[in-house]
Structure formats: C-alpha cells, structure tokens
N, C-alpha and C positions, 0 to 999 in steps of 0.2 A: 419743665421750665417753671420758673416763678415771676412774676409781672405782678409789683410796687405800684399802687397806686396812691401817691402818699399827700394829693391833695384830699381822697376819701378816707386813709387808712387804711385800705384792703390792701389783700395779698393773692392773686392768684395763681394759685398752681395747676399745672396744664402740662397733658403728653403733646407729642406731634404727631401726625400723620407718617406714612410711609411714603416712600417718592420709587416711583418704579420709572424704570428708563426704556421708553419707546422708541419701535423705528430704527433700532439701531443699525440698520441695515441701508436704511435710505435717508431721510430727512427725520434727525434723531431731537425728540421731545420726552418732558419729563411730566408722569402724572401724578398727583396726590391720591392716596386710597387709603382705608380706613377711619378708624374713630378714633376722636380727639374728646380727652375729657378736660373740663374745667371745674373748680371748686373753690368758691370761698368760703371761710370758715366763719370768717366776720358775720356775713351777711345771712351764708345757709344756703345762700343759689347756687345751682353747680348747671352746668350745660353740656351735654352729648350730641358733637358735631360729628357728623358722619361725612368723609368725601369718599363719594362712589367714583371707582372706574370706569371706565368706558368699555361697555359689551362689544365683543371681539366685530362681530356684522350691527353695526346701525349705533345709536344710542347717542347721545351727546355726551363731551367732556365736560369736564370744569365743574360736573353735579355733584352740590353739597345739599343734605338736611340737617335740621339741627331741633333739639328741644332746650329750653329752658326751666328749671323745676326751682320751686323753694321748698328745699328739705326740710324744714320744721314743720311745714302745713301739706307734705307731699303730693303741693299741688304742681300740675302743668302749667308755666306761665304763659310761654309764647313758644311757637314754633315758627323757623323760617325752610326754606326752600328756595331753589334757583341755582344759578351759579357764582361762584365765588370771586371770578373777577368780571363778572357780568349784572344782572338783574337779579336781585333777593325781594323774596316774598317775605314781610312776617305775617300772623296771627297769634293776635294776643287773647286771652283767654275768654277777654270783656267783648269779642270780638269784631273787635278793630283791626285794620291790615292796613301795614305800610308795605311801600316798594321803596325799594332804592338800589339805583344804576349808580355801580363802582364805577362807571367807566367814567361820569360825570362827578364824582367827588373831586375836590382840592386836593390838590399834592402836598404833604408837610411836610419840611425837612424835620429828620432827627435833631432831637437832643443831643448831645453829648458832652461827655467832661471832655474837658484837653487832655492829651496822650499824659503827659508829667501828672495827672491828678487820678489816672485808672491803674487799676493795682495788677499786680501780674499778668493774671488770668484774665483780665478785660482786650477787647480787643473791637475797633472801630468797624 
C-alpha cells in the first residue's frame, strides 16, 4: 500500500500483515501474523512491525513489536511493544518511554471524497 501524507509531503509505502482464520470449528476469529514494512524515502525512516501469533497452549494475542530506524545514520530510533488494539510500550533511543492505551484513544471518522469525485478503482 501507499499512505499520502500531503500536509508533510511524504509518502509511505507499506506491505500488510497476513490474517489467519481461527476457531473455525467453534467460535471463529481472525489473527494478524507476520511482518509489516514501512519506508519513506522522503525522510529515510522506515519501520519493521512484527505481529506475532498466538502460541498454540498459553501466550496472548493481539502481540505486536515494532522498530523504527533512520536509514541515513542506520540508527535505531524507537522501539514499541504491547498490543495493537490494546496498551503499546515505546522506547525511544534518548530513552524516554511513552505508553498509550488504544482503547482510550478518540474515534475519527474518515475522510473521504464523495462517490462522483473517486475514480474507478476507489471504493468507500
């Protein structure tokens, strides 16, 4: 995918995760696994988000890690941890660490153009 950010001018381009389908036997759930890359070119930061599965006996779902690097000075910026629609750790390199609970964020509705103004291929 690609994600316009065009009040900064970037551009980022980014894979997605895989979606595995659990349970389908009983009470049927979807998990996120693998790695997700991110890269802009603009800036040079790129970030390798990992969402981990959930171990067959024990483990929690929803566990993602994640690194952020600036590729010109191939440093480690920050690294988070936690879950992804739960409580995320960062560490930043300076190290400082924020938390922040998804669960307590604002809701924002999307943007969107009106149907008559998105081109074939768009879709609401």
């Amino acid at each position: 995918g690609v994600l316009h950010l065009l009040e900064h001018e970037e551009e980022y381009v980014f894979t997605l995760p895989s979606a595995y389908a659990r349970s389908i036997l009983t009470i049927p759930w979807v998990e996120l696994g693998g790695k997700v890359n991110i890269n802009c070119a603009r800036t040079g930061y790129s970030a390798t988000v990992t969402f981990h599965t959930k171990p067959f006996y024990g483990g929690k779902v929803h566990r993602v890690t994640a690194e952020v690097k600036h590729n010109p000075t191939n440093t480690i910026v920050c690294k988070a941890q936690g879950e992804w629609n739960g409580t995320l750790e960062f560490t930043y390199s300076n190290g400082d660490t924020k938390v922040i609970d998804t669960t307590k964020l604002p809701v924002i509705r999307k943007k969107i153009r009106p149907i008559a103004n998105q081109g074939p291929l768009e879709s609401r």
